[in-house]
N, CA, C and O atoms as a DFTB+ gen file, in Angstrom:
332 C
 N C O
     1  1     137.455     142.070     161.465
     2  2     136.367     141.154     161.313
     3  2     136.555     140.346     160.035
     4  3     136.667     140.863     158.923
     5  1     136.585     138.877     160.312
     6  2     136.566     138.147     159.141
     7  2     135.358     137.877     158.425
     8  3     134.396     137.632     159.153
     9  1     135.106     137.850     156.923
    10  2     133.857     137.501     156.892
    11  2     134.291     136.039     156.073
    12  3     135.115     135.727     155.214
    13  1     133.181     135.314     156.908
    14  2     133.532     133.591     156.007
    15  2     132.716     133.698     155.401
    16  3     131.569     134.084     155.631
    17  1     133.850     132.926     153.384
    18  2     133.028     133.058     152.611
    19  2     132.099     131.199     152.101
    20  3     131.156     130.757     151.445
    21  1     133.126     130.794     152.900
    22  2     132.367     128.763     153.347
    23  2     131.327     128.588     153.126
    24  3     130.992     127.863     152.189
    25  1     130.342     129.283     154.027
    26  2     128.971     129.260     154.491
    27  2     128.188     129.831     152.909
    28  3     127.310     129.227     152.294
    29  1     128.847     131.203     152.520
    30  2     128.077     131.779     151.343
    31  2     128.453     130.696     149.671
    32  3     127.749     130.566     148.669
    33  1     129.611     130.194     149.947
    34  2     129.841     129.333     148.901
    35  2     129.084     128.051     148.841
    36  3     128.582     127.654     147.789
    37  1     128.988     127.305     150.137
    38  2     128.024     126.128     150.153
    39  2     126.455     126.411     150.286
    40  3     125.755     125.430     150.535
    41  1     125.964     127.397     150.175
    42  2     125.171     127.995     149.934
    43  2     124.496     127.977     148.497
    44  3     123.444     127.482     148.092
    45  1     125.333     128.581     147.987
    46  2     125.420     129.312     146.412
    47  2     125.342     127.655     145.378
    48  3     124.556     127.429     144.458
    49  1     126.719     126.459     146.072
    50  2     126.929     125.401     145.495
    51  2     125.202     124.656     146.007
    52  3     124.453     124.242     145.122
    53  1     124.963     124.619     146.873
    54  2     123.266     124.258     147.279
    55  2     122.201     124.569     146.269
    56  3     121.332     123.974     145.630
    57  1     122.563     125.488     146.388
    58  2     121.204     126.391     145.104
    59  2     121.935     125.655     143.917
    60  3     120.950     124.935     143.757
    61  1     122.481     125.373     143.305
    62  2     123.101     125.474     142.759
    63  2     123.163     123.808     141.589
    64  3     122.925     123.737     140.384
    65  1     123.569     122.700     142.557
    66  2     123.324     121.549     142.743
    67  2     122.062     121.403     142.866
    68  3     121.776     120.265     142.491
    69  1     120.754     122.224     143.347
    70  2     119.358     121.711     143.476
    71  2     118.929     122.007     141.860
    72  3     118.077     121.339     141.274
    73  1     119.340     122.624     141.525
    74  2     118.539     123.574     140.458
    75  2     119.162     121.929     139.121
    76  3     118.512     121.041     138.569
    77  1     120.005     122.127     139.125
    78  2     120.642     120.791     138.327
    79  2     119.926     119.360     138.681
    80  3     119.685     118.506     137.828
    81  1     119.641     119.240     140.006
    82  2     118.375     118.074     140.548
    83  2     117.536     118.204     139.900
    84  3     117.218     117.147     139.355
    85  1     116.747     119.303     139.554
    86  2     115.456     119.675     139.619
    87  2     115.863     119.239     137.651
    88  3     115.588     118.188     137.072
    89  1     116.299     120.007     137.294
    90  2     116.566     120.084     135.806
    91  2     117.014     118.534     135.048
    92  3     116.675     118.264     133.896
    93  1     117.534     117.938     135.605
    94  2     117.736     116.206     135.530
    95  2     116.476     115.629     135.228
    96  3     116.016     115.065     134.235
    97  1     115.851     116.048     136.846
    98  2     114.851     114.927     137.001
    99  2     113.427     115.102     135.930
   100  3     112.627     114.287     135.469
   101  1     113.572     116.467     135.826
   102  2     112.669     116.752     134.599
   103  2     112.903     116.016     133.133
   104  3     112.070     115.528     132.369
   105  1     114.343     116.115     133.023
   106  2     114.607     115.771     131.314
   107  2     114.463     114.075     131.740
   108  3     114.101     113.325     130.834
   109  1     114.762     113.444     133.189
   110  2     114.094     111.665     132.939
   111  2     113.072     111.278     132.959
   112  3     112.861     110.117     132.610
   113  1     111.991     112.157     133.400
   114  2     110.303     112.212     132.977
   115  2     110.009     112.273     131.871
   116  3     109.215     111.555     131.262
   117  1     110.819     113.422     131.378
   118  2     110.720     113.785     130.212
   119  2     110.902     112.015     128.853
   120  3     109.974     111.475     128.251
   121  1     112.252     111.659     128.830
   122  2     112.533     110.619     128.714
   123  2     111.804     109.271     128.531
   124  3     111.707     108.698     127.446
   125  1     111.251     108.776     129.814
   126  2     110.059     108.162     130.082
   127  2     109.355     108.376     129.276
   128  3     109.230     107.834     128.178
   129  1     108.540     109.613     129.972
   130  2     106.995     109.680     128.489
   131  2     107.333     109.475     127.200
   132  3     106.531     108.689     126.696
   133  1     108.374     109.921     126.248
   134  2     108.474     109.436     124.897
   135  2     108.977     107.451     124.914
   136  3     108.352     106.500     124.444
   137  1     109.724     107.468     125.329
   138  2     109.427     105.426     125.677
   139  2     108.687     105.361     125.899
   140  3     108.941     104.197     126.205
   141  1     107.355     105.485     126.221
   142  2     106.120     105.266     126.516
   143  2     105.235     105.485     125.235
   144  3     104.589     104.550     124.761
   145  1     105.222     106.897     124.621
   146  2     105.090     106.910     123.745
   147  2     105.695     105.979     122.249
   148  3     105.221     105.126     121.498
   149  1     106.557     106.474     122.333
   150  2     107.371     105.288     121.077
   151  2     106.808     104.039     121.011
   152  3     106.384     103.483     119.998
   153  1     106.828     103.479     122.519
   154  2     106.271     101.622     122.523
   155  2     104.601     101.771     121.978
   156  3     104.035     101.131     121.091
   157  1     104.266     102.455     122.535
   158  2     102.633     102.378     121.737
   159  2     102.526     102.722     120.316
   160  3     101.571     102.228     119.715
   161  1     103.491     103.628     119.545
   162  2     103.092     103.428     118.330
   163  2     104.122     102.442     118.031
   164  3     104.377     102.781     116.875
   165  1     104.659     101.752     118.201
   166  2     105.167     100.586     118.045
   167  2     103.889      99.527     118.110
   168  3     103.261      99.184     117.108
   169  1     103.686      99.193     119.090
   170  2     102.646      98.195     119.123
   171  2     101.446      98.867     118.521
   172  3     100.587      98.053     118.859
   173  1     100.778      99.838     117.831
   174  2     100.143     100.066     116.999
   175  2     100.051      99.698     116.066
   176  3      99.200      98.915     115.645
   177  1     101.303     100.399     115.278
   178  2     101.593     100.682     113.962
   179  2     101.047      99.211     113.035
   180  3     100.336      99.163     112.031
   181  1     101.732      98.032     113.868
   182  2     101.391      96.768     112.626
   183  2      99.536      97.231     112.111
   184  3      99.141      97.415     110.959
   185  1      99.049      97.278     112.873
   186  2      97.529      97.403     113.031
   187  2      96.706      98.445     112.233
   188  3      95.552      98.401     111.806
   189  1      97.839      99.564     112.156
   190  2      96.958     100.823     111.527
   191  2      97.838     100.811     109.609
   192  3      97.774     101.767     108.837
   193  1      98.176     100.181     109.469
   194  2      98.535      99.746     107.888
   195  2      97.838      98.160     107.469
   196  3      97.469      97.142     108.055
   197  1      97.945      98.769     105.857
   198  2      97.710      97.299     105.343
   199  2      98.532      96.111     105.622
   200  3      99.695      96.059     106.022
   201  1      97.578      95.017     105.291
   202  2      98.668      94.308     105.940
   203  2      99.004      93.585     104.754
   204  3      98.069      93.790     103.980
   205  1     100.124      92.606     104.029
   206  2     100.994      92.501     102.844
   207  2     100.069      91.865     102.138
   208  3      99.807      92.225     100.990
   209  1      99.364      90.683     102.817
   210  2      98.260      90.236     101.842
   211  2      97.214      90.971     101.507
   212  3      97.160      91.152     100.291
   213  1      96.461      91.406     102.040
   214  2      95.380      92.380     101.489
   215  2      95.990      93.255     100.527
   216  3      95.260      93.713      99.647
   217  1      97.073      93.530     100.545
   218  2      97.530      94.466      99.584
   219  2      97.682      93.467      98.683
   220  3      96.632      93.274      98.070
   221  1      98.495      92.813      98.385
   222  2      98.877      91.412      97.496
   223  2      97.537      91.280      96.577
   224  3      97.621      91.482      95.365
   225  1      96.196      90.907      97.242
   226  2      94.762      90.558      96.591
   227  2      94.392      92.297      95.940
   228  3      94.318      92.458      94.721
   229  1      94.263      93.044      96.548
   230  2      94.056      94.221      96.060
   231  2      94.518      94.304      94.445
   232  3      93.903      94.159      93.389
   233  1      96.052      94.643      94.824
   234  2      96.983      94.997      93.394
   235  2      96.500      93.882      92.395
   236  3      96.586      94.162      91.199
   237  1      96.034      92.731      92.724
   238  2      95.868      91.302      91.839
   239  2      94.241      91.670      91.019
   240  3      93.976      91.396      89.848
   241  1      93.532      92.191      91.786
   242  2      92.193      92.907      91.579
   243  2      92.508      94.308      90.700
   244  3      92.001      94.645      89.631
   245  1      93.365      94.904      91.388
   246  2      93.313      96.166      89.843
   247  2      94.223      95.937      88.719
   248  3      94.037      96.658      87.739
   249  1      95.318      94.943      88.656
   250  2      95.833      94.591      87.509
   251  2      94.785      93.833      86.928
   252  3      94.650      94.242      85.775
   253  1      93.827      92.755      87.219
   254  2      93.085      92.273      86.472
   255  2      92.069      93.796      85.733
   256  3      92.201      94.092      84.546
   257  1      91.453      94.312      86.347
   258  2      90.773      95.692      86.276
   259  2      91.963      96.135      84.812
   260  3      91.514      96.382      83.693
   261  1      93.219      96.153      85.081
   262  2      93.379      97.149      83.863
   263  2      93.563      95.839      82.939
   264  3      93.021      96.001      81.846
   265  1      94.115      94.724      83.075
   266  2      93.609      93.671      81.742
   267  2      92.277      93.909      80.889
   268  3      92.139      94.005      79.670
   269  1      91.449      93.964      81.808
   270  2      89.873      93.788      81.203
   271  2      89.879      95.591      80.250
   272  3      89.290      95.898      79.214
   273  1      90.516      96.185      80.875
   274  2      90.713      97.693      80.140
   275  2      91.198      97.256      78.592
   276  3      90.503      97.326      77.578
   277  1      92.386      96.852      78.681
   278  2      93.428      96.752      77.616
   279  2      92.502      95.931      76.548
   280  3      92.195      96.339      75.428
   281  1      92.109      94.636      77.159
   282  2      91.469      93.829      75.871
   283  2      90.174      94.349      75.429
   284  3      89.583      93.750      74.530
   285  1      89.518      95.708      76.119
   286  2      88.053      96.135      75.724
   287  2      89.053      97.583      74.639
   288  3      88.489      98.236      73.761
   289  1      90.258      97.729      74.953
   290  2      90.800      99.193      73.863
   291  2      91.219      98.180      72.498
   292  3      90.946      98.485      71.338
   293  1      91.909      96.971      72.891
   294  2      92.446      96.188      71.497
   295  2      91.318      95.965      71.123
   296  3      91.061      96.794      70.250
   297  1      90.300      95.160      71.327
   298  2      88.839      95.077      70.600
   299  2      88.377      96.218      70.212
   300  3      87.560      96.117      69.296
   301  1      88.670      97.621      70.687
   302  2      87.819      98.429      69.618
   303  2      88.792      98.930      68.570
   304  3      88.238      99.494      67.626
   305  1      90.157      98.854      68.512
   306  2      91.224      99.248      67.758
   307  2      91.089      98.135      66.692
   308  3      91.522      98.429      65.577
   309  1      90.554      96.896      66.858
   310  2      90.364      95.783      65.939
   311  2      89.166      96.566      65.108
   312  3      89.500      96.725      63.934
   313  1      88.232      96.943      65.328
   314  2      87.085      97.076      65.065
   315  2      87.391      98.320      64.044
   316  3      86.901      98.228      62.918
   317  1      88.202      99.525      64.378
   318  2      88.629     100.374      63.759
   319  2      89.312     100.447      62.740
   320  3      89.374     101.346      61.902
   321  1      89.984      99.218      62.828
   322  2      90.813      98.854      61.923
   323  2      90.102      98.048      60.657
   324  3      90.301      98.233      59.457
   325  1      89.505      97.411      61.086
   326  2      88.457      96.379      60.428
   327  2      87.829      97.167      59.909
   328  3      87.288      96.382      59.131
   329  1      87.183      98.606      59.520
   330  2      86.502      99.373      58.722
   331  2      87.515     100.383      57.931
   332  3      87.068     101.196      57.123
């Protein structure tokens, strides 16, 4: 009695080849959703930061802030000095 091993090999290669289908098609879903993801915080991102001018007026607002500091410490260092 012969036993054919054809049938048990294309079998085995079946299972075998599906399981690799199955495992593919997962990691290109997979794939997908982060491009999907990525593009939205892409098209976010400009939106959820400052944007260069507001920062620009800001920094222009607290350097003036520490000017008005500096010339209220030299005026009292004058004053200190002056006695």
């Amino acid at each position: 009695m012969e036993v054919q091993l054809q049938p048990l090999i294309n079998l085995i290669a079946g299972v075998v080849l599906a399981g690799l289908g199955w495992f593919a098609r997962q990691l290109w879903e997979a794939v997908k959703a982060l491009e999907k993801d990525v593009h939205a915080i892409e098209v976010a991102l400009p939106t959820n930061y400052v944007s260069k001018d507001d920062y620009n007026v800001t920094m222009k607002r607290i350097e003036e802030m520490f000017q008005r500091i500096t010339d209220k410490l030299d005026d009292k260092m004058d004053k200190v000095d002056a006695d």
